[in-house]
C-alpha positions in Angstrom: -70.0 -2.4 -55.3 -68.8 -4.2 -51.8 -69.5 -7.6 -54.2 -67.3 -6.2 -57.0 -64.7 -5.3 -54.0 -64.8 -8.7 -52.8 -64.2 -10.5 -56.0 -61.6 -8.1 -56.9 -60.3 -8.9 -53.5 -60.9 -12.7 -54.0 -58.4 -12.5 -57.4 -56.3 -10.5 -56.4 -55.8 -13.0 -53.0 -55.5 -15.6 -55.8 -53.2 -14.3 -58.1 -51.3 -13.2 -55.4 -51.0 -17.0 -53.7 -50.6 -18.0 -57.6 -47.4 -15.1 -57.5 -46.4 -17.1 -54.7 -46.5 -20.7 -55.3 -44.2 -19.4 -58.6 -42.1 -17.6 -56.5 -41.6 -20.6 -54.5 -41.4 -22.9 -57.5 -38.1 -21.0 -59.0 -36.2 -20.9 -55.7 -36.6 -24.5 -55.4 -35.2 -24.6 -58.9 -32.4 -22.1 -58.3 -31.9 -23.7 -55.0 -31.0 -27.2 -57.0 -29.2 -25.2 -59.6 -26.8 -23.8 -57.1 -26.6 -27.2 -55.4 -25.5 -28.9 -58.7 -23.1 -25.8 -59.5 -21.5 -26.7 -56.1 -20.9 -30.0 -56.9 -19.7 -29.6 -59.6 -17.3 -27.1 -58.1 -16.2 -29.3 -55.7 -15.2 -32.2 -58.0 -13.2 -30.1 -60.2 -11.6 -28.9 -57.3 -11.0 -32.5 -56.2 -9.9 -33.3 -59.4 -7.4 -30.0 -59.6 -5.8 -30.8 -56.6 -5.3 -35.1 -57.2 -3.8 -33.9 -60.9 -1.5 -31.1 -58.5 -0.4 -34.2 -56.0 0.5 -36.1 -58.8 2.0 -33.7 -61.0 4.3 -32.8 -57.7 4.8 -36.9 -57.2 5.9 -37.0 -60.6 8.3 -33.9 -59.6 10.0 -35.8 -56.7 10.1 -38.6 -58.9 11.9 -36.8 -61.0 14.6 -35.1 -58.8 15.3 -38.3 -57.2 16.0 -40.2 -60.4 18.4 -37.1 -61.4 19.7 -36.9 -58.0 20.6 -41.0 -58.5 22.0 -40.2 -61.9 23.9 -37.7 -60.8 25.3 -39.6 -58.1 26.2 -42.4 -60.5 27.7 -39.8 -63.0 30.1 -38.7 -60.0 31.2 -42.2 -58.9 31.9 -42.9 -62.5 34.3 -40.1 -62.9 35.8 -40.8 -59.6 36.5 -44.5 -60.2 38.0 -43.1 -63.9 40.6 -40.3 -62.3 41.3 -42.8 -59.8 42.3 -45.9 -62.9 43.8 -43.0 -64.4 46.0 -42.2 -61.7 46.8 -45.8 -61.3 47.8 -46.1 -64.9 50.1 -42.9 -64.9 51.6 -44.2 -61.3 52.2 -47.7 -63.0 53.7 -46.0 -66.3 56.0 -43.9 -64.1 57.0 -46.4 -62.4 58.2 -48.3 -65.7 59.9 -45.2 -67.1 61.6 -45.1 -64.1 62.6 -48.4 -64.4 63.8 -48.2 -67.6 65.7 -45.2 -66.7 67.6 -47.0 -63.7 68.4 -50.2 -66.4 69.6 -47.8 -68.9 72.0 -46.0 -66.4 73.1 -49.1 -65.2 74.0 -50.1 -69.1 75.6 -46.7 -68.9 77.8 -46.9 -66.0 79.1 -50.8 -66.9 79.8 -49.4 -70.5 82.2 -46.8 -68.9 
């Protein structure tokens, strides 16, 4: 009986160390899982935020281009009203040239 207690023992010992080694074996392997995981993780994180700095570059980009535009659109329109003006000034200033050579005609005819 104390033999068949030892044995019993003995396997029990062995199948708990065996329990054990497994044990160990799949936290190692969970251990490398979760490493990997994290890795991976991290570079799509990297990668998010490179593909955010750039889509915001491009942004900026953007703006300043129709800041520049805008700009140019404005300087446009102001160098047109001011040719404008210069051609109505210049046109009144015939009309009212006209106007003093026709009165002139009028006043010698009477």
């Amino acid at each position: 009986l104390q033999e068949q207690r030892k044995e019993m023992f003995e396997r029990q010992t062995a199948d708990m160390k065996e329990s054990l080694e497994l044990v160990k074996q799949l936290h190692i392997k969970n251990k490398a899982k979760a490493k990997k995981r994290e890795s991976s993780l991290k570079e799509a994180l990297g990668q998010s935020q490179s593909a955010y700095k750039e889509k915001k570059e491009a942004l900026k980009q953007s703006q300043r281009i129709c800041y520049e535009k805008d700009a140019a659109l404005k300087q446009a329109l102001q160098e047109q009203r001011k040719e404008m003006f210069e051609r109505q000034t210049a046109d009144m200033k015939e009309s009212l040239e006209l106007v003093k050579q026709l009165h002139i005609k009028n006043k010698a005819k009477a």
